[in-house]
N, C-alpha and C positions, 0 to 999 in steps of 0.2 A: 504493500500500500504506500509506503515511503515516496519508493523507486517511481511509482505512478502519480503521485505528487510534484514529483517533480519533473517529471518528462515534459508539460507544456512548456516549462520555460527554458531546458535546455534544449527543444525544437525551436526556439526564437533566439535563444543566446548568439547564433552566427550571423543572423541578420541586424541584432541591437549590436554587435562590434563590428558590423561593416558601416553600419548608420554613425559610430562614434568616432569609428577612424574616417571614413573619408565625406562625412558629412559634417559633424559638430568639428569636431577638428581644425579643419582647414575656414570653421564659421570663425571660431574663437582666435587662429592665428590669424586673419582678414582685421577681425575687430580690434586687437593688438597691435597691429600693423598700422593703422588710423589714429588710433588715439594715444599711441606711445611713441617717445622718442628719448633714445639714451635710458630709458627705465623711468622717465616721469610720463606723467600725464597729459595730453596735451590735443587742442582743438586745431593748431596751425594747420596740420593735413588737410582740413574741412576748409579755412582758411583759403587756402592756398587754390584747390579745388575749384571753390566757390572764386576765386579773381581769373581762373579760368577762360580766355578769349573760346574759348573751343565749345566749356561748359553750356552755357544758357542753349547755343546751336543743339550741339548733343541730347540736353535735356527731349528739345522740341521735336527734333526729327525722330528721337524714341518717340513718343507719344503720339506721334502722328502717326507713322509706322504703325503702330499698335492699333492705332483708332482706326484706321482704313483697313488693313490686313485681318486684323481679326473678324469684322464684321461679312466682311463679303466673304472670308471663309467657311463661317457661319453660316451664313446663307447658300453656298455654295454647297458644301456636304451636305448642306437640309435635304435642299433640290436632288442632288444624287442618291441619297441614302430614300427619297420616297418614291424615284423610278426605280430604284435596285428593288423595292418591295413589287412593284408593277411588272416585273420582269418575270418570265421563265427558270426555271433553277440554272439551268445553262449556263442563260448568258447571263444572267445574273453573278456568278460563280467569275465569270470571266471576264465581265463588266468589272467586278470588285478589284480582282487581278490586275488588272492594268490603272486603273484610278490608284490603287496600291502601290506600283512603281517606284514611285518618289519618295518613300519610306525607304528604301533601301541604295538612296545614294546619301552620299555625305553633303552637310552644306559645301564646304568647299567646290566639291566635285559639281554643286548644283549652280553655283557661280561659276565656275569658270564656262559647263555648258551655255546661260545665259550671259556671258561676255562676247563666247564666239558668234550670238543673234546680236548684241544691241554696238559692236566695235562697228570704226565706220567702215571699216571691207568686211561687214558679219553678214549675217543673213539676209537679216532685214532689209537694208539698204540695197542687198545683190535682188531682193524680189522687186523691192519697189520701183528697181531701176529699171528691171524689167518687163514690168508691167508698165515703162512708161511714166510712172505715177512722181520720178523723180529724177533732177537731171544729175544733181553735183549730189555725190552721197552725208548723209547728214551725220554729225557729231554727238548722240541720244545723249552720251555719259561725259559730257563735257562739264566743267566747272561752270560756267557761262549760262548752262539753262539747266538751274536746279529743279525745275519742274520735271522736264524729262528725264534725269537723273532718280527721283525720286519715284517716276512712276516705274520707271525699269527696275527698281528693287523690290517697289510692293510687286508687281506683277510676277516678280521669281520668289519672291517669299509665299505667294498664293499660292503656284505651283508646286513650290517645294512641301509645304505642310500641310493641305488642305489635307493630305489623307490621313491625319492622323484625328481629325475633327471627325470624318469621314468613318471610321472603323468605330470610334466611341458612338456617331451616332448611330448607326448601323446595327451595335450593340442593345442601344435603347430601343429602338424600332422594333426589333425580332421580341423582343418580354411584353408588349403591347397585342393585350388581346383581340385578336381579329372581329371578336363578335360584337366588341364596341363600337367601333366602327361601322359595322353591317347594320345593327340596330339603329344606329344614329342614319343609317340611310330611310332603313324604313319608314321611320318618320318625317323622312323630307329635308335632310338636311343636306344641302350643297356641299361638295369638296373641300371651297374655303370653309364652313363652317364646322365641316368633321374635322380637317386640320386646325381649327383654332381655339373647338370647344372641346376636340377629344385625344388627338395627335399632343399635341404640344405643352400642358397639361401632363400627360402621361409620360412629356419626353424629357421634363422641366433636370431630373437630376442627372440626364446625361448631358444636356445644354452647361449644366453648371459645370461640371466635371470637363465638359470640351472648353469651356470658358476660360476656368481658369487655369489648367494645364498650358493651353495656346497661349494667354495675356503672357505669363511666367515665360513660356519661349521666346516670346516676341520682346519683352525686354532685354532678352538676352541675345537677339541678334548681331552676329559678329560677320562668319565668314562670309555670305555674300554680299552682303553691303560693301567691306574689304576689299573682295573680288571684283565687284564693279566700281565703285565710288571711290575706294581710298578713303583720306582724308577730308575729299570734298561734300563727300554725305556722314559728318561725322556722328555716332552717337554711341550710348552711355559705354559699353561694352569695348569697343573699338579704340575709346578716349582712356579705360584703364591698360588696354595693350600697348597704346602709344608711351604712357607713364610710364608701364612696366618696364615693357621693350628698348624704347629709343631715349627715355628720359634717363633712366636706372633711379625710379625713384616710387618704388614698393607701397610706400604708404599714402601719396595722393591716389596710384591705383586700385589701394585696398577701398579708400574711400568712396571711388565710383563704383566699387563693388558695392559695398554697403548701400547707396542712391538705389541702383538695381535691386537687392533685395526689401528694400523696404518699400518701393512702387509695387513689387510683387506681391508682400505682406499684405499692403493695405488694398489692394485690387482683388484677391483672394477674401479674404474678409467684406470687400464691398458685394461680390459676388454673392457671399453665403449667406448675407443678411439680404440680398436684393430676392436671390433665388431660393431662397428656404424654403426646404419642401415637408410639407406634414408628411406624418408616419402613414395616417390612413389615405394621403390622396399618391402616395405608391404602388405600382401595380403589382398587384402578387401574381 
């Protein structure tokens, strides 16, 4: 009886010292790294940070990033994940497959594919040319026109992560009792109205779960932005690599660390308290 006492927690013991070592860890040597210098205490990190020419840009272009990219995400895996239910098991099966794709490259690799589209001898430029549509090839990722700069990264950060929005909702959709929705035909209810009085409602904790898993990534974007922009689309993530890297200076890095987790913290919690879902409006 002992021995069975304690087996639940030595079945978790390997996961709470993986969580200690490369989670808490590396939280507590970030937060150290910020607020200490020479073994005193100290805010100049934040300081320093904060006089930042780079910072306020950085802030903004995360945020925006965010705000654009995750919604149409959102919307985007909806739309797919309620013609994958429309679909035959097939192609359905095969449909997911290839929307799936892009889970299995790296950011990196996902940038540099969408460099060889938006360079000015990329794809893009070589159709447009030839459709006529353009004479002198155009500059998309130029410092010069931050709009097209900016639209060329959300468009590859759409592509790059929608599917993981995609498979969370996908998940939620499949635990949604069919007969809900057939009854709600019954009685005359239009499509938008089964999607907005019985779908969505039903889909509300996977919404939340794809929400704030994506916001969390989406602060954290680095490699393609990197890839395409450099410097010239700077933000939060990219601005601690440059401290790290090119400054040699760890602790304003750790700082923009710290900005990143705590947009993450409090957009998670905004989430939880926006989307809060009772126990009985759950589907069993």
């Amino acid at each position: 009886m002992p021995r069975r006492r304690w087996l639940p927690y030595l079945l978790i013991l390997p996961s709470v010292v993986f969580f200690a070592l490369f989670f808490v860890n590396p939280l507590v040597q970030a937060i150290l790294l910020a607020v200490q210098d020479g073994g005193a205490w100290t805010l100049d990190r934040f300081r320093q940070m904060g006089l930042d020419l780079y910072f306020p840009e950085a802030v903004r272009n995360t945020l925006a990033l965010t705000a654009v990219v995750v919604p149409v995400q959102l919307v985007l895996a909806l739309g797919l994940g309620l013609l994958l239910g429309a679909l035959p098991r097939g192609g359905r099966d095969a449909f997911l497959y290839i929307w799936t794709i892009p889970l299995g490259v790296s950011d990196l690799a996902a940038g540099i594919a969408w460099l060889a589209i938006f360079t000015e001898r990329g794809y893009l430029n070589s159709v447009l040319g030839a459709l006529g549509l353009m004479e002198v090839p155009r500059l998309w990722l130029g410092y010069h026109d931050p709009v097209s700069l900016f639209v060329a990264v959300a468009l590859a950060e759409v592509w790059r992560a929608t599917a993981i929005v995609l498979v969370i909702l996908v998940s939620g959709l499949q635990i949604i009792p069919r007969e809900l929705g057939e009854a709600a035909e019954v009685f005359g209810a239009s499509p938008w109205q089964r999607l907005r009085r019985v779908t969505l409602p039903l889909l509300r904790p996977s919404i939340q779960t794809a929400l704030m898993l994506r916001t969390v990534l989406a602060f954290e974007v680095f490699a393609v932005v990197q890839t395409l922009a450099g410097r010239n689309l700077p933000v939060l993530a990219s601005e601690a690599y440059t401290w790290y890297g090119s400054f040699r200076n760890p602790g304003v890095a750790a700082s923009y660390g710290l900005v990143i987790l705590g947009l993450s913290a409090a957009t998670t919690l905004l989430y939880l308290q926006l989307l809060k879902v009772r126990p009985e409006a759950r589907p069993s």
